[in-house]
C-alpha angles and dihedrals in degrees: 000000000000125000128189107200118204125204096040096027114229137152118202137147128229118200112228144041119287149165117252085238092050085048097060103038085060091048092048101248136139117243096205081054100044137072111205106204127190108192100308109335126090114234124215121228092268099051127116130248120178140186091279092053129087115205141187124218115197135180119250105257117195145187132208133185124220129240083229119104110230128264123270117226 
């Protein structure tokens, strides 16, 4: 399969059939940290990924609000 990494960007292949869990805990990556997407759709940790699929790993990226009023200018 192909994987395209983000932060820092890589692109790399790994031969096999293997669970997205199985996937990041080889990498190094931690599941709870990390978004696996085939095409568009967004895979969960026991999903499948073979030798024909390209997939994307991302890094969780959040947002928060404040509990602050804004400033006013």
């Amino acid at each position: 399969m192909k994987i395209r990494l983000h932060h820092p960007r890589r692109d790399l292949e790994i031969p096999g059939r293997r669970r997205v869990s199985g996937i990041l805990v080889e990498l190094g990556l931690d599941p709870e940290a990390h978004l696996v997407i085939r095409g568009d759709a967004l895979l969960t940790s026991d999903s499948e990924v073979g030798d024909e699929d390209e997939i994307e790993i991302r890094p969780v990226i959040s947002g928060g609000t404040t509990d602050e009023a804004p400033c006013a200018v």
